[in-house]
SEVO-880866 format. One record per residue (C-alpha): residue in three letters; x, y, z. Coordinates in steps of 0.5 Angstrom, whole numbers, padded with zeros to 4 digits, always signed. Example, Ala and Ser with C-alpha at 12.3 -4.5 7.8 and 13.67 -1.06 7.14 Angstrom:
2
ala+0025-0009+0016/ser+0027-0002+0014/
//
This chain:
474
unk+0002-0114-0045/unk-0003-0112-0039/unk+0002-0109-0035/unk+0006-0105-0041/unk+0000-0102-0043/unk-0003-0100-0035/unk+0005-0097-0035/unk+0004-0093-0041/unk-0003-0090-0039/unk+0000-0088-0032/unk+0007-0085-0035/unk+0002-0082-0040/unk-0001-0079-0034/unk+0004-0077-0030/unk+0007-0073-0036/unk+0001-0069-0037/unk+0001-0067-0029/unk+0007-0066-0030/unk+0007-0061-0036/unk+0000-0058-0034/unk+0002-0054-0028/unk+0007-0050-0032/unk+0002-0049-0036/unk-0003-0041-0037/unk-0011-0044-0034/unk-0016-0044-0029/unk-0021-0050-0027/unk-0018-0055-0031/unk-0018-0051-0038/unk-0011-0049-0040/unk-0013-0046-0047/unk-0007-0046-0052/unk-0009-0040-0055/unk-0008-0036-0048/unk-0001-0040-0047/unk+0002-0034-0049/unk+0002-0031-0043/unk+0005-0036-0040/unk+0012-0031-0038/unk+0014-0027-0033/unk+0013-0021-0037/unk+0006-0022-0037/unk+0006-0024-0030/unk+0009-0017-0028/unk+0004-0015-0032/unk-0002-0017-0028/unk+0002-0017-0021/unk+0003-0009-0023/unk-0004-0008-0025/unk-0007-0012-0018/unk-0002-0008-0014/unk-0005-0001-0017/unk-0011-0003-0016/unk-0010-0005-0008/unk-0007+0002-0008/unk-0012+0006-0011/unk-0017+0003-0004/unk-0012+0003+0000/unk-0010+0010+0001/unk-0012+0014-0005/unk-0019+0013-0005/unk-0020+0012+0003/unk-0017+0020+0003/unk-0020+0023-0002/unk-0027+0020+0000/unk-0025+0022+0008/unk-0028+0028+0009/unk-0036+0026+0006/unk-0035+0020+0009/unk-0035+0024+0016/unk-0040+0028+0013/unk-0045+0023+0012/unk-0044+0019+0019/unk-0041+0025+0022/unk-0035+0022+0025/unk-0030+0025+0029/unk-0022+0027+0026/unk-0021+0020+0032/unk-0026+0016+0029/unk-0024+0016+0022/unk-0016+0016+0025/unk-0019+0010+0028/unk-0022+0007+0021/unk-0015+0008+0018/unk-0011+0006+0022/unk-0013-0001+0024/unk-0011-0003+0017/unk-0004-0002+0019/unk-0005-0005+0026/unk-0009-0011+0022/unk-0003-0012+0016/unk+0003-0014+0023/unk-0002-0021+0024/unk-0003-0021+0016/unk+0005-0021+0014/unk+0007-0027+0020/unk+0001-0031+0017/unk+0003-0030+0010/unk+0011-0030+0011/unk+0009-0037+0015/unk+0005-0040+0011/unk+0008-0037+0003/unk+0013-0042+0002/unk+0008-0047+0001/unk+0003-0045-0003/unk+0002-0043-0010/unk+0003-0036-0010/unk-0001-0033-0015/unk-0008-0037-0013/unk-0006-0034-0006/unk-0005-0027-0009/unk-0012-0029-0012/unk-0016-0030-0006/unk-0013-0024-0003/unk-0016-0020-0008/unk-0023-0023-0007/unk-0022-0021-0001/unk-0021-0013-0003/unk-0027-0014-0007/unk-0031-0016-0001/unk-0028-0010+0003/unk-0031-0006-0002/unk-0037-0008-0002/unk-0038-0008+0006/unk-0035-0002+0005/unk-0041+0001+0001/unk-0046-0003+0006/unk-0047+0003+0011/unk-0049+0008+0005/unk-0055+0004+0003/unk-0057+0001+0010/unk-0057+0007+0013/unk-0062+0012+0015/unk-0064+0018+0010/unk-0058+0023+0010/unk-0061+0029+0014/unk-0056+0035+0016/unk-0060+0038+0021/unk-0058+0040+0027/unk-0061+0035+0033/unk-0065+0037+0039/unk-0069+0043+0034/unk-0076+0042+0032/unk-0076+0049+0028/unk-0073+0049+0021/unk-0068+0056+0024/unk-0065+0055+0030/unk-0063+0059+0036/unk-0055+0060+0037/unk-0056+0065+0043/unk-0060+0066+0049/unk-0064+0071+0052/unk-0060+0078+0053/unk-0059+0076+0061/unk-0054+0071+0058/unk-0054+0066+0062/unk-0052+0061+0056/unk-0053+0059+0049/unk-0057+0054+0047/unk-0054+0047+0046/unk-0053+0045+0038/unk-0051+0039+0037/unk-0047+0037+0032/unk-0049+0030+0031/unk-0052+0028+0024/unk-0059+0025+0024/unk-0057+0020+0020/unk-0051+0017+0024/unk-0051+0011+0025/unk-0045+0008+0030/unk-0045+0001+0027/unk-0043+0005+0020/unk-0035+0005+0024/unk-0036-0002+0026/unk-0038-0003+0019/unk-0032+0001+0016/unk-0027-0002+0021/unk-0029-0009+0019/unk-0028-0008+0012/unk-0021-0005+0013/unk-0018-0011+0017/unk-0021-0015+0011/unk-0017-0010+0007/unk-0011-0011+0010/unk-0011-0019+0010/unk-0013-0019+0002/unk-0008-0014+0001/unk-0002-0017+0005/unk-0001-0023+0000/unk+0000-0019-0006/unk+0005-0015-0003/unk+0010-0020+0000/unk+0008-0025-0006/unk+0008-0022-0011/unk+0015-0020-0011/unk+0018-0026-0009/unk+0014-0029-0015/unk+0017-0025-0019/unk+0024-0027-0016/unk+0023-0034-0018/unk+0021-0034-0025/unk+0025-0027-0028/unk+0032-0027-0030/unk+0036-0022-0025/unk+0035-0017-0031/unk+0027-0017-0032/unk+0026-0018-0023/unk+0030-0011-0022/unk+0025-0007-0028/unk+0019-0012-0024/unk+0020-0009-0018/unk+0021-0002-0021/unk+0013-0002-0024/unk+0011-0006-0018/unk+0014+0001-0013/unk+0011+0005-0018/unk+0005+0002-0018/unk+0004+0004-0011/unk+0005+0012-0011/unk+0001+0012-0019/unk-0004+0008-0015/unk-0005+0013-0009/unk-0005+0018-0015/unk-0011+0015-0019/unk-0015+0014-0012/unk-0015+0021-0011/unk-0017+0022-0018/unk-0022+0018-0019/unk-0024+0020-0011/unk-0025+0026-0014/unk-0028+0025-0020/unk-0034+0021-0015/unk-0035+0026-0011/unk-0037+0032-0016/unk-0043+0027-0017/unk-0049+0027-0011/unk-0049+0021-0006/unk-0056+0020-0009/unk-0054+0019-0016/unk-0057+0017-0020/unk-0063+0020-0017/unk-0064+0028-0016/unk-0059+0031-0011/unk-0062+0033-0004/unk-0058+0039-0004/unk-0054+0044-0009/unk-0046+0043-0010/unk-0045+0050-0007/unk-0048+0047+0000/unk-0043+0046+0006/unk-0049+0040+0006/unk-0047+0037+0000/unk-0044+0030+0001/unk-0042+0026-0005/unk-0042+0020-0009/unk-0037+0017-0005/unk-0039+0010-0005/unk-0039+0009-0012/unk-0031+0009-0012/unk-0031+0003-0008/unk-0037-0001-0013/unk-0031+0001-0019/unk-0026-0002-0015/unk-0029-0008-0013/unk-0031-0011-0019/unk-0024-0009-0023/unk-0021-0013-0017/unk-0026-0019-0017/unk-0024-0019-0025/unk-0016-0018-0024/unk-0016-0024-0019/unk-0018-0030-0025/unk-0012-0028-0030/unk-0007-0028-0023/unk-0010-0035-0022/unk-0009-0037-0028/unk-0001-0036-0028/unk+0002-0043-0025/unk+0006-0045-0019/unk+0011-0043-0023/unk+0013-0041-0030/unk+0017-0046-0036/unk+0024-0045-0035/unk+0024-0042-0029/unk+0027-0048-0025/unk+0033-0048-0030/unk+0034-0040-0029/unk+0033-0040-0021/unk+0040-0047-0022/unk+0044-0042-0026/unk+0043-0035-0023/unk+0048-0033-0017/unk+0047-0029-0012/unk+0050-0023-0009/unk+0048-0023-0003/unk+0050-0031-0002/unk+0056-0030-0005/unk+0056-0036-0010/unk+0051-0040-0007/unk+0045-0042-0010/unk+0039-0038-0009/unk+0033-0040-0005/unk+0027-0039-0007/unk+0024-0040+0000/unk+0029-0036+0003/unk+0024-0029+0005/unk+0020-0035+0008/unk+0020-0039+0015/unk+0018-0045+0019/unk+0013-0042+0025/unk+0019-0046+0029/unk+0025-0042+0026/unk+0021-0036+0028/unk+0025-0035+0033/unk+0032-0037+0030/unk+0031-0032+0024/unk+0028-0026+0028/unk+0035-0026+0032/unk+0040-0027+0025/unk+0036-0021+0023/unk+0036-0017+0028/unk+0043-0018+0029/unk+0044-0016+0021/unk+0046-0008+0021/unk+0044-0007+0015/unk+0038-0010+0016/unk+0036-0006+0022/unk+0038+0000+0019/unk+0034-0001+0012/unk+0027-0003+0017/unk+0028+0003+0021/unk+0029+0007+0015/unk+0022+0004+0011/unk+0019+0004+0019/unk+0020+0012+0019/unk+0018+0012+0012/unk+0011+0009+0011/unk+0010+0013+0018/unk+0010+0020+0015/unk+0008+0017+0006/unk+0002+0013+0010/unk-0001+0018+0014/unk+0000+0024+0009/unk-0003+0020+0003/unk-0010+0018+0008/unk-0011+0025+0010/unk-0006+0030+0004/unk-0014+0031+0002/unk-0017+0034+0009/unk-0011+0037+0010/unk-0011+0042+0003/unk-0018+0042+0003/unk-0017+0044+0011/unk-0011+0050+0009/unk-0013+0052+0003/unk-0020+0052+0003/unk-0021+0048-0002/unk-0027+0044-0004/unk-0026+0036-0002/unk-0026+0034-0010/unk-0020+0040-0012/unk-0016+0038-0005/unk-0016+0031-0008/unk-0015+0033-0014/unk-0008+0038-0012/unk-0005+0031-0008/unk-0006+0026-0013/unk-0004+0031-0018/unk+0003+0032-0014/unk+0004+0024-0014/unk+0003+0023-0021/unk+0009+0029-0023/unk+0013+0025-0017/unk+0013+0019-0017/unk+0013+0016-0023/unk+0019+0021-0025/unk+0023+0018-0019/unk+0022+0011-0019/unk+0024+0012-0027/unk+0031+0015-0026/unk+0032+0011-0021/unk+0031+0005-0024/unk+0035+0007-0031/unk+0041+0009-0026/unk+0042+0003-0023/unk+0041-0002-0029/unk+0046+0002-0032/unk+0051+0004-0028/unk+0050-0003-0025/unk+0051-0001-0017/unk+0052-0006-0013/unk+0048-0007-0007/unk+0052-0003-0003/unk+0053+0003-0007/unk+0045+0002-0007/unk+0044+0003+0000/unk+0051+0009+0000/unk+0045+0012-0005/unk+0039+0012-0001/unk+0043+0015+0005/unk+0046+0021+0001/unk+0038+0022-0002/unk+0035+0021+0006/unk+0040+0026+0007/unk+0039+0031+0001/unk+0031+0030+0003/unk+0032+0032+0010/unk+0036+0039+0009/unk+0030+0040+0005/unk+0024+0038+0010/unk+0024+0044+0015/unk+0021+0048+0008/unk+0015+0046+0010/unk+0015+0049+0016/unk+0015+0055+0013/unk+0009+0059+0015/unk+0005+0062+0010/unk-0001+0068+0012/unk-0007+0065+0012/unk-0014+0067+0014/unk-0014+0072+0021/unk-0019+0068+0026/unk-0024+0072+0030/unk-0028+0072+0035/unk-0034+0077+0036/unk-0034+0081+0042/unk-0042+0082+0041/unk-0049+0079+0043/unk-0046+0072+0043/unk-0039+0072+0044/unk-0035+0067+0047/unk-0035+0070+0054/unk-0042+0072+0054/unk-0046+0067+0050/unk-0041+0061+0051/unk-0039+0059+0044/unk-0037+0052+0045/unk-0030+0051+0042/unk-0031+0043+0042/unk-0032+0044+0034/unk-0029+0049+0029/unk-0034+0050+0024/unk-0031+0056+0021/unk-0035+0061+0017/unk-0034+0067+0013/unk-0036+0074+0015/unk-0038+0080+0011/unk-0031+0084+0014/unk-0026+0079+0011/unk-0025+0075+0017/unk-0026+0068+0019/unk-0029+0066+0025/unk-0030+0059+0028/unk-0037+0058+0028/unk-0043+0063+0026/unk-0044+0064+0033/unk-0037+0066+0034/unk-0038+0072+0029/unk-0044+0074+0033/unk-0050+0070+0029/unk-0056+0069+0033/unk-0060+0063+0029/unk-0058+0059+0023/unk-0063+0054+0019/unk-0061+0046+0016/unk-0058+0050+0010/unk-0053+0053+0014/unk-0054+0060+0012/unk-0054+0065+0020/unk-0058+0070+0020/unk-0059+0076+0024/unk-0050+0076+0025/unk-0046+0082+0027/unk-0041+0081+0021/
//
């Protein structure tokens, strides 16, 4: 009687381990109220809002916010180029870490864990602003409030501005690269587990329309980044307190950690529902036995199929590289993400650039642009293939007409448009009399109507820590 009894207790036991990880919960608490979550629509749910989240950090609001950030610490265009572009060089290593070990671990805790770690991003981001030195904008090397542009009238040379910040401080970069290759790690397991997940747990039906809102995800987030990026930097650096200079003040350096505050709280919060979603869903194995693929011809899917062993790395790159359409679809996505990547960084700095936009307006017009496109593209395109139910090959047929039909269109935006005429000033501090350093463009307006390159190319002889040149030709 012993012996049946201790055999019931474990039977009971291995019945509740059994049932328990297919079951909505955290920490041991698996609440029957919260068990109605437990399904893949929910799951798509919280995996879409993650994946808008990480976007808004990791392209939205990085380029909304570039040029205050470069303002502030008074970084060169190669040192924010370096700050972005490591995210991309930091996710090649965070990829084959996550393809390797991805088989093996339960998909939502590690999705979890990777936004944890864009939270801490965030915050280290954040770190320079508030350790940092009081943002004084003036002009290094000058004892007085106005400033000497030009020498004596035997011109033997201006005096050198520097154009380095008093505040700078160069482990501010280290800081914010740092926090970007902790981004990427974070960032890599949603973006190649949450599809798979997905994969395993969705009807071929639901998986189609789930990896439609995770791609549209990508670009609305990027949109709401440039918006929110916006938004903050409308705000002083010092908020809550008093600003230090107006608005209208080339000075002005916006709210642009607040952002990143926002961010890192949202994610840390979306990180504990994502947790909560078993290793897998109820019913989920039953459908993963009856659905065939076409891509194995009648086989039985495998789950696991997007992950390696780290010892049949070598075997499974040299099939993949040896598949054509493999090869064709990467060299496709590689040209891709090298032009969307680095025009959503610095679409911002580049509208504010070119048209001459304030850093809120330019990051208004881009994530304006992204809202109107995205979401009407990635909407059609799923309807169309749901609808007209096309085959992977008539798939692939498509995104070679529409890379076609995009490339006729591309040299548009080579057309030249009338800017600004650029002059250069032939008096007292020209650039041939007073040598006028051409290392930095700071260009200012003149009373004719012309731009010039700095205040001492339009012929100005002093300038003060606001910026305003006094004793100018133009």
């Amino acid at each position: 009687m012993h012996t049946l009894n201790e055999r019931e207790r474990n039977s009971n036991t291995n019945l509740s381990d059994s049932t328990s990880q297919y079951r909505f919960g955290v920490f041991g608490v698996y609440p029957k109220v919260l068990q109605k979550c437990n399904n893949a629509f929910m799951a798509c749910f919280w995996l879409t809002i993650a994946k808008i989240l990480s976007t808004v950090l990791t392209a939205g609001v990085v380029g909304a916010t570039l040029p205050h950030v470069e303002k502030r610490f008074g970084f060169t265009s190669r040192q924010s180029s370096i700050f972005i572009a490591i995210f991309d060089f930091a996710s090649v290593p965070a990829l084959i870490l996550a393809c390797v070990l991805g088989a093996q671990c339960h998909k939502p805790r590690a999705i979890a864990v990777g936004m944890i770690m864009l939270s801490l991003s965030c915050v280290i981001t954040v770190i320079p602003h508030f350790s940092s030195t009081t943002y004084m904008p003036q002009l290094q090397n000058s004892d007085n409030e106005t400033i000497s542009l030009c020498g004596d009238s035997d011109f033997k040379g201006c005096s050198k501005v520097g154009t380095e910040l008093v505040s700078t401080t160069h482990w501010a970069l280290v800081a914010l690269i740092f926090a970007r290759i902790l981004c990427a790690f974070g960032n890599t397991p949603l973006n190649t587990l949450a599809y798979n997940y997905m994969h395993d747990v969705a009807p071929k039906e639901q998986f189609n329309i789930a990896v439609a809102a995770l791609n549209m995800s990508m670009m609305v987030g990027t949109a709401i980044g440039y918006l929110a990026g916006a938004a903050t930097l409308n705000l002083p650096h010092t908020w809550p307190y008093k600003p230090d200079f107006p608005k209208s003040s080339p000075n002005f350096v916006g709210a642009w950690w607040l952002s990143y505050i926002v961010i890192a709280v949202t994610t840390a919060v979306v990180a504990l529902p994502i947790a909560a979603f078993p290793r897998d869903l109820p019913g989920a194995d039953l459908m993963r036995k009856s659905r065939k693929t076409e891509a194995h011809k009648g086989q039985d899917d495998d789950e696991t199929a997007i992950f390696v062993h780290w010892r049949d790395i070598g075997g499974h790159a040299k099939r993949l590289i040896t598949n054509g359409p493999y090869v064709a679809l990467a060299l496709y996505y590689s040209i891709n993400y090298s032009t969307t990547n680095g025009f959503a960084d610095f679409a911002p700095k580049l509208v504010q650039t070119g048209f001459g936009l304030s850093a809120p307006s330019a990051a208004v017009a881009a994530g304006l642009t992204l809202v109107l496109a995205a979401p009407v593209g990635t909407i059609a395109a799923t309807v169309l293939s749901n609808k007209l139910k096309l085959s992977c090959r008539t798939l692939m047929t498509w995104v070679c007409v529409i890379s076609l039909t995009v490339c006729l269109f591309a040299p548009t935006l080579l057309t030249p448009c009338q800017g600004s005429e650029l002059r250069i000033s032939n008096e007292t501090c020209s650039v041939g009399v007073c040598k006028c350093t051409d290392a930095e463009i700071q260009a200012v307006c003149g009373a004719d109507g012309y731009t010039y390159k700095s205040a001492c190319h339009a012929g100005c002889t002093s300038t003060n820590s606001s910026a305003v040149s006094f004793s100018c030709s133009y």
